[in-house]
C-alpha positions as CSV (number, residue, x, y, z in Angstrom):
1,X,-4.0,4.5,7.4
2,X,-4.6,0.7,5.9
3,X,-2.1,-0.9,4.3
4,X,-2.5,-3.9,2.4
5,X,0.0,-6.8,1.6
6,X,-1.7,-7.9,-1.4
7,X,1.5,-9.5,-3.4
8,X,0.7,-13.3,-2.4
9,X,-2.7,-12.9,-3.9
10,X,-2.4,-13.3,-7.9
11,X,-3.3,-15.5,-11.0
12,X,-0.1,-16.5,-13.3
13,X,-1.5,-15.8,-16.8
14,X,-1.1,-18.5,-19.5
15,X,1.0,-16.2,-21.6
16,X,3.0,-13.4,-20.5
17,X,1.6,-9.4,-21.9
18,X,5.4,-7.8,-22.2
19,X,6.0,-7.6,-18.8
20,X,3.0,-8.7,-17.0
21,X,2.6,-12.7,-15.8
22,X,-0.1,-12.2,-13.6
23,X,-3.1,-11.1,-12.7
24,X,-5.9,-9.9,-9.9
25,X,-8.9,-12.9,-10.4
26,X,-12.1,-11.7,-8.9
27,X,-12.1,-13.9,-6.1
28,X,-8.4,-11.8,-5.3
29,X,-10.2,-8.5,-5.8
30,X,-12.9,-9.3,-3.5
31,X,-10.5,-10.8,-0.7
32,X,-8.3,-7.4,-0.8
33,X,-11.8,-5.5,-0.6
34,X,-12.5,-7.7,2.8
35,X,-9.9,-7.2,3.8
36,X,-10.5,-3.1,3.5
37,X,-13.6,-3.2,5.1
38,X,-12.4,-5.5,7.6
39,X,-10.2,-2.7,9.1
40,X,-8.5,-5.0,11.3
41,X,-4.6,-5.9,11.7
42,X,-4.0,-9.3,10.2
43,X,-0.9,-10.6,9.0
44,X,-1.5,-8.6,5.4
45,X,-2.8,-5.9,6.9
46,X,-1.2,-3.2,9.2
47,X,-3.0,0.0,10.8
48,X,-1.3,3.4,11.4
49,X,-2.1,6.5,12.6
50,X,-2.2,9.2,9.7
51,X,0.6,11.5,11.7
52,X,3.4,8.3,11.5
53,X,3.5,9.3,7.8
54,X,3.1,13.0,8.0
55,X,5.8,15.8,7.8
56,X,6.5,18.9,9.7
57,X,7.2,22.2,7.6
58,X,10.4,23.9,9.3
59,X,11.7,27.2,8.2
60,X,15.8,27.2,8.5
61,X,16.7,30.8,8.8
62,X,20.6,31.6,8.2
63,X,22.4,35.1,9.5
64,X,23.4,37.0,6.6
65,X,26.5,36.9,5.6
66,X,28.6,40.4,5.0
């Protein structure tokens, strides 16, 4: 599991949409997809192993009560 810190990596647009003042440039998309393929820990991106997120399934049984 790859994740990316992709945060730093935007372009302020000249006028805000509603809520939205910036954007992904192409030269931002491509460095987040290098970084992907890269597969390699860097300082935005951190590698764990698929069971650190996982979950285990446990049945809690309770006596009946009378």
């Amino acid at each position: 599991m790859q994740l990316i810190d992709a945060t730093q990596w935007y372009k302020p647009l000249r006028k805000k949409l509603g809520k939205k003042n910036c954007e992904l440039s192409e030269e931002d998309i491509r460095r987040v997809l290098d970084t992907f393929l890269a597969f390699e820990e860097t300082e935005q991106s951190k590698i764990f192993l698929n069971a650190a997120f996982g979950y285990w399934k446990v049945t809690v049984e309770h006596p009946l009560r009378l």
